[in-house]
N, C-alpha and C positions, 0 to 999 in steps of 0.2 A: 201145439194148438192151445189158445187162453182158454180159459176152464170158465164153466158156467157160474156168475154172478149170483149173492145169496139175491136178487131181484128174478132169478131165473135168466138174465142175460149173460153175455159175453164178460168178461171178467178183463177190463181194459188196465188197471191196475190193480198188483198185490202186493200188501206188507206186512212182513214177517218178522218178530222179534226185533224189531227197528230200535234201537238204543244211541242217548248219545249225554256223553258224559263230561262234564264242568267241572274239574278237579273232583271236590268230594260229591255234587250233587248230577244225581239224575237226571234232566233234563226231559229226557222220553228211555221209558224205562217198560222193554220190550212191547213195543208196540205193534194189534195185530190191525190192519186195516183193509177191506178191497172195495174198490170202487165199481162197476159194472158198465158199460158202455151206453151213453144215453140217459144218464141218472144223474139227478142234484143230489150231492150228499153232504148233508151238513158236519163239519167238525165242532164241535160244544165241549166248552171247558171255563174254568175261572182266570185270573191272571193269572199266568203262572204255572199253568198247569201242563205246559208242552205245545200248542197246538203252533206257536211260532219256528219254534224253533224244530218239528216236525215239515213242516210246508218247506223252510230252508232248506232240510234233507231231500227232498221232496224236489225240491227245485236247484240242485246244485250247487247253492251257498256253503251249506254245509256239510262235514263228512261223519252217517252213523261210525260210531265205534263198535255197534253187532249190528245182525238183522241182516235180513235180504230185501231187495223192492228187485219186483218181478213187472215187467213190460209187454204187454202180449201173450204172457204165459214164458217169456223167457229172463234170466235174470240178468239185469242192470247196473251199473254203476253209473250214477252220474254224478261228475266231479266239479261243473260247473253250469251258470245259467244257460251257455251255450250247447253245453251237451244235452241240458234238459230242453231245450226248445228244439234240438234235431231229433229228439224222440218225440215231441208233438208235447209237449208240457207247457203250458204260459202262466203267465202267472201278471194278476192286477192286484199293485200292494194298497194298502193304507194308506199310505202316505206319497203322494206322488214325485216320480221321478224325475221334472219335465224342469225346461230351461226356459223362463219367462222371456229373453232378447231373442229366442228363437220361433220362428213359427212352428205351427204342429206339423207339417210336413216334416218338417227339419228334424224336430226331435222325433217321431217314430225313425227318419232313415237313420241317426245314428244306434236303432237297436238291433237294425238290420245285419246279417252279415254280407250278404255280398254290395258289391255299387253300381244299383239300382240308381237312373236321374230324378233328382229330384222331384221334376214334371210327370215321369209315371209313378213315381210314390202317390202324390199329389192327387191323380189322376183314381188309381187305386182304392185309396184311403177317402175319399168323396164318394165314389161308387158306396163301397161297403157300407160306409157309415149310413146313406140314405136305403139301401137295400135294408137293415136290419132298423129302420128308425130311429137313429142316432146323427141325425145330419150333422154336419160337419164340414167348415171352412178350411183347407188343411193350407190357405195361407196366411192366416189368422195370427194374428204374435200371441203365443201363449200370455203373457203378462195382462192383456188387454180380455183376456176369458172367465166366464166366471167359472168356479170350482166344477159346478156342475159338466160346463164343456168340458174343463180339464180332464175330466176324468172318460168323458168320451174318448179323448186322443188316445188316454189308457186302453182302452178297451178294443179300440178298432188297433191301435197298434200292436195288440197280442191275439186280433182277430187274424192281421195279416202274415202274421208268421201260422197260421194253417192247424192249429192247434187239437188235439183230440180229447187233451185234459186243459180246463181253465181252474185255476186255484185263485178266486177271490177272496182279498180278505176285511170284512167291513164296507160293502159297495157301497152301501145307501149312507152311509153316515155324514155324508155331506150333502146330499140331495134332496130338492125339496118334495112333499108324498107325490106329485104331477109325475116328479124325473123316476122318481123311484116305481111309478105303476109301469114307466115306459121299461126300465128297465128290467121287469120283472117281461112284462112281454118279449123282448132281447133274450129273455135266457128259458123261457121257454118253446123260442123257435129253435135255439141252440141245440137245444137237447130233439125236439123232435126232428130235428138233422142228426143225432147220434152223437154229440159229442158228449162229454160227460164234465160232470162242475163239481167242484168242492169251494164248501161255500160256507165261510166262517164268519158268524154273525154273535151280536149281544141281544140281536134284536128278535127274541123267540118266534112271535108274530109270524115276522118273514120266514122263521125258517118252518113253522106249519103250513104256513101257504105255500112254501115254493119246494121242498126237499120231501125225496122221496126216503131215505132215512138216514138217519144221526149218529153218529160216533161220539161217545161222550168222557172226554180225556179229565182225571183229577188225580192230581200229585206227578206229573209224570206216564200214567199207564191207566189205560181204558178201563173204564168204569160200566160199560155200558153202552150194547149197539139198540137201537128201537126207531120205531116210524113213528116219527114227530107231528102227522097228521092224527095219530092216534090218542098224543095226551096233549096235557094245556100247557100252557106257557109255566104255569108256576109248577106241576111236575118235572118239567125240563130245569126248573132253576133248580129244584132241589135235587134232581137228579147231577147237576155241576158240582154243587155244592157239599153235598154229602148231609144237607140235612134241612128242613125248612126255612126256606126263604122269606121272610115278614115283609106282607102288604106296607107302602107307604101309607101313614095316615094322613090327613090335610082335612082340618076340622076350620072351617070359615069363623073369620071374628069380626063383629060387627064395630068392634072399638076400633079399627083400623081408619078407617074415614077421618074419625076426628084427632087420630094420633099424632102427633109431631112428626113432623119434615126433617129426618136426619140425614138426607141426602139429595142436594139439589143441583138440578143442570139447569142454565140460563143458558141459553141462546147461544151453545156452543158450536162454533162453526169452524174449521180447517182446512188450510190448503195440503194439497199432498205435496209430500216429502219425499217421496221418488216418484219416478215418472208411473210407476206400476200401484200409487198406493190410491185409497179414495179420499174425497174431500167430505169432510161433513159439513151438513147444510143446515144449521138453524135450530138446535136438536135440546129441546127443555125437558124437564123432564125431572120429577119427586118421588123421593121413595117415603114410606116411613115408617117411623118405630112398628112394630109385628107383622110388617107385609113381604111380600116376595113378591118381586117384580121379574117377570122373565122376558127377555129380549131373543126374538126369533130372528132366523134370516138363514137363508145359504151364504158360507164361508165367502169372505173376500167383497163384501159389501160396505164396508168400515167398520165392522165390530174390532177388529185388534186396533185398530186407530181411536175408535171410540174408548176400548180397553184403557190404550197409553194415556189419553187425555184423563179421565176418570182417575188414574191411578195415581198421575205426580210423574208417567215417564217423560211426558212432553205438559208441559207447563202454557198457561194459556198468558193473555195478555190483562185481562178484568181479575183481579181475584173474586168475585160476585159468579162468574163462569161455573165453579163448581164450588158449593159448600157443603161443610161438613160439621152436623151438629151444631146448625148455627153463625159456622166460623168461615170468612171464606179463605178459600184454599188453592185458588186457580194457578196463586203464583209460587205456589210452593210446590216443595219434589216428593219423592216417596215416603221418607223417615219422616218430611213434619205431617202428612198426611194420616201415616201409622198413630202418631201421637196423639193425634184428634181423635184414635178410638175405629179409625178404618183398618179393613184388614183385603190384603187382594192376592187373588190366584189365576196367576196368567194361564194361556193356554197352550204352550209351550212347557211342558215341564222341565227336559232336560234341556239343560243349557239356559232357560230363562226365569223357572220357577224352583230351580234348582242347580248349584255349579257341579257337574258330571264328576269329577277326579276328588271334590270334597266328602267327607264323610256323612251320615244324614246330620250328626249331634254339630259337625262344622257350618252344613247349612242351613241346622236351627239358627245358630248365634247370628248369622250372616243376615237372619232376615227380624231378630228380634234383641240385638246393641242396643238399639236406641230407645225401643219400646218398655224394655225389660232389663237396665243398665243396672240397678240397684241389685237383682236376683243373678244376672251371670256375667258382672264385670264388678271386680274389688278395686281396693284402691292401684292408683296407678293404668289404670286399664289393665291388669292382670285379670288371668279370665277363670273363672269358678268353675273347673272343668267337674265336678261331681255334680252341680244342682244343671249344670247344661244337659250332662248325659241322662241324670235323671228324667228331666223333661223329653229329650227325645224318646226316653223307654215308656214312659207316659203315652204317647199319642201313639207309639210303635202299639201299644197294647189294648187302646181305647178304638185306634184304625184297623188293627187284627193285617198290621205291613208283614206281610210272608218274606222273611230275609234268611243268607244261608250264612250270615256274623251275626253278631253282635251290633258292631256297628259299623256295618261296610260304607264304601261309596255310592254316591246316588246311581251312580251308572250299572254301577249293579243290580240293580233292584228291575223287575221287568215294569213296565208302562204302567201296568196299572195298581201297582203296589206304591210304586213312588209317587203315581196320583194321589193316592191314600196318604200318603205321609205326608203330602205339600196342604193337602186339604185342612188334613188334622192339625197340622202347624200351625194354619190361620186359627181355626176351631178353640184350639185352646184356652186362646188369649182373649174369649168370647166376647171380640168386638164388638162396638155399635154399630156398625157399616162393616160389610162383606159386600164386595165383589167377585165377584168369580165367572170365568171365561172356561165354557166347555167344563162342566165337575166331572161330570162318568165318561169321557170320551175313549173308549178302549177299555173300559171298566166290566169288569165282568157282572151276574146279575145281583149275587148279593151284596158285594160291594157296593154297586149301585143303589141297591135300597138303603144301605145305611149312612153312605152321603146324603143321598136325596131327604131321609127322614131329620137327620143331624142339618140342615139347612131350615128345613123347617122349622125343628126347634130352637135353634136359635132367632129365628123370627118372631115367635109365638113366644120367647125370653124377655123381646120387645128393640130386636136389634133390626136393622131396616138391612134384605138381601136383594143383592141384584144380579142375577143369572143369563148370561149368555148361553145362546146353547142352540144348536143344529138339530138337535133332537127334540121332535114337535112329544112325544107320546111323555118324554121327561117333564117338559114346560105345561104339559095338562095337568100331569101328576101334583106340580109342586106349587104351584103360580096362581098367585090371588087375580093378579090380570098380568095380560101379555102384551107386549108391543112388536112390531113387525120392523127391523131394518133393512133399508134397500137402499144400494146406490148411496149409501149416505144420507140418508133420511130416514129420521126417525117416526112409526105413524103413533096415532094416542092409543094407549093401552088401553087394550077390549077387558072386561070384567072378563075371570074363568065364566062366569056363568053366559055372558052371550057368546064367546070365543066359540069355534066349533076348530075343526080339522080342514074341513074346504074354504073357513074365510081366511084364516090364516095362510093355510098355502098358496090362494091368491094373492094376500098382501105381500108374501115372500117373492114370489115370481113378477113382483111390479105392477099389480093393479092397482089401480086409483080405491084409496080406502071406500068413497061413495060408491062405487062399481060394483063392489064386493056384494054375492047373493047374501041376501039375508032370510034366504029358506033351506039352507045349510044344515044339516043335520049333525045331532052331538055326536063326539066321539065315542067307540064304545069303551 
């Protein structure tokens, strides 16, 4: 018989001494965890601290090296995702798993295991999704959906495999606040049917509103279990943390208005380049010296498209399309862009804002040759391997990048440390222009304050920043004004101070900027 839950309920999962081990480093270093039947329980940690690579054990990916996970009160092995889905475990990742040429029927039946016809999958997966308020076309070409659906398919597809534990990880962080309140209703019918949710979030907020209580993983091994409705958001970070987490400050400058235009978009407009990508329609747009310009939207709108153009990865036709510092630049590529004093960090880290199998001090060089040719290339293009590596221990130690070498490869480093390092890289070379696509995306919270705060000051240094970013409570934080992309169109950026939370998420969901209420009330 399952043992009574510390909630006083049924005790649906337990974990015992869970360990799992990376050559020399501990990964999850005896972990004790139980879940209770019909409970949101939050997992809380910094990057790095296990709770990935916990959820893998957890779901079959991976195999602890100690520890027991007990099921029902009996114990467990589960060797794979299949074996954890026939014990009732689902799991909705991060990062979605779905095939854009295929429709969402399609891809939930290949997670299925037996064969089910297509038309009752179809059939199924429509029902559910409208029963729980998640509607859903399931013959819809994933390519043609926005993030927000996509992540519907997720969910109703690991609604249909019958699940008693759901393990989300970061639900909301593509959704805009509308998707994210329906979702929040989704999982509270969830649980009042009994099922039970582990629910890994950066975003403290949500897990007070919605988790009944928290596991709090640092260095590998629980730090700490507690009801998250009972402290605030900034005790939960220092409780990640291990020590107080510092407020962003954002102090308004009135010299900004009359400051110089170090960053200008003219009347950029694009056709797509695959059949799945968006076109940009008309999109101007100033930044300038001390200000922070933030760009809202749900994913998959043309911000990576707007990204490549911005950047030098796709080249326009006018050089006047985008200027830098004066100069234009529409027809040049990344390095003469760099040279002008920009600096850019895609949202892709591994594999695009950093090459996975190179070293971090190899994918410094790689992205500052051109920039910094005198300090880490001598004669001949021989490369000054001392003053390289020095600089990467530099931002390793200014970013506080948690690594188990010296100087391993990027791929080594988990998501949000390597975010750290790609950041600080641009940081350095304290650009005039900075772009950057998604900074804290996966970032845990005090990493996230010291990006967020490090953007600022480079701002307020007198350098013109442009932020992309899915996360509306980040873009309050940081952003002298905001602008809203949808569909490929850019709206005119709201001062922080008329901005609110609800006009915003309207302009994100496609209302006509005039539409938008203007009795919206501030964020808190």
């Amino acid at each position: 018989m399952a043992d009574e839950g510390a909630q006083g309920g049924v005790t649906l999962l337990d974990v015992r001494g869970l360990t799992k081990i990376f050559g020399s480093l501990k990964a999850c270093d005896g972990i004790d965890l139980d879940i209770a039947r019909g409970e949101i329980h939050a997992l809380l940690g910094e990057n790095g601290a296990g709770k990935s690579t916990l959820v893998k054990m957890l779901f079959g990916s991976l195999e602890p090296n100690a520890g027991e996970i007990r099921w029902e009160g009996r114990p467990v092995r589960i060797t794979s995702p299949s074996e954890a889905r026939k014990l009732g475990i689902g799991m909705v990742f991060q990062h979605f798993s779905l095939f854009e040429a295929l429709t969402a029927a399609e891809n939930i039946a290949l997670s299925l295991d037996d064969k089910t016809p297509i038309s009752t999958i179809a059939a199924k997966a429509q029902a559910l999704s409208y029963s729980y308020g998640l509607p859903l076309d399931p013959y819809a070409m994933v390519g043609d959906l926005s993030v927000g659906e996509r992540q519907r398919i997720e969910i109703i597809r690991c609604l249909l495999q019958t699940p008693q534990l759901i393990i989300l990880d970061e639900p909301t962080s593509v959704l805009t606040p509308q998707e994210a309140d329906k979702l929040f209703e989704t999982l509270e019918r969830l649980r009042g049917e009994g099922k039970s949710i582990l629910y890994i979030s950066h975003r403290l907020e949500e897990v007070k509103r919605m988790c009944d209580r928290a596991t709090v993983l640092r260095h590998g091994k629980v730090v700490g279990h507690c009801d998250p409705r009972a402290e605030t958001a900034s005790s939960l970070a220092n409780m990640m943390v291990g020590s107080e987490v510092h407020a962003v400050v954002r102090e308004h400058s009135e010299a900004i208005a009359g400051a110089e235009v170090l960053l200008r978009i003219d009347r950029l407009s694009r056709t797509p380049a695959t059949p799945f990508s968006i076109p940009l329609r008309d999109i101007s747009l100033n930044v300038r010296a001390g200000e922070v310009i933030g760009i809202a939207g749900v994913a998959g709108n043309g911000q990576g498209e707007f990204f490549e153009a911005i950047s030098g990865e796709v080249v326009q036709d006018r050089p006047e399309t985008v200027t830098v510092r004066g100069k234009p630049a529409g027809r040049d590529g990344i390095s003469a862009r760099r040279m002008m004093g920009a600096a850019f960090v895609p949202e892709e880290r591994l594999g695009h804002g950093a090459a996975p199998a190179m070293k971090l001090s190899d994918n410094l060089l790689l992205s500052r040759h051109a920039t910094d040719r005198g300090a880490y290339l001598g004669a001949a293009g021989t490369i000054r391997a001392s003053a390289v590596s020095a600089a990467a221990k530099r931002i390793n130690q200014e970013m506080d990048v948690r690594k188990s070498a010296e100087d391993p490869p990027a791929s080594a480093l988990s998501g949000g440390n390597l975010q750290k390092f790609i950041i600080g890289r641009e940081l350095d070379r304290k650009p005039a222009v900075l772009v950057v696509n998604q900074p804290t995306w996966g970032v845990d919270a005090g990493a996230a304050s010291r990006i967020r705060q490090a953007l600022i000051e480079l701002a307020r240094a007198g350098s013109a920043v442009l932020v992309i970013s899915q996360d509306l409570d980040e873009l309050f934080e940081i952003s002298d004004a905001i602008a809203v992309m949808h569909n490929g169109e850019l709206s005119k950026p709201l001062p922080r101070a008329e901005a609110t939370f609800e006009k915003i998420g309207l302009l994100m969901g496609g209302a006509e900027p005039g539409h938008v209420h203007d009795h919206a009330t501030e964020p808190a």
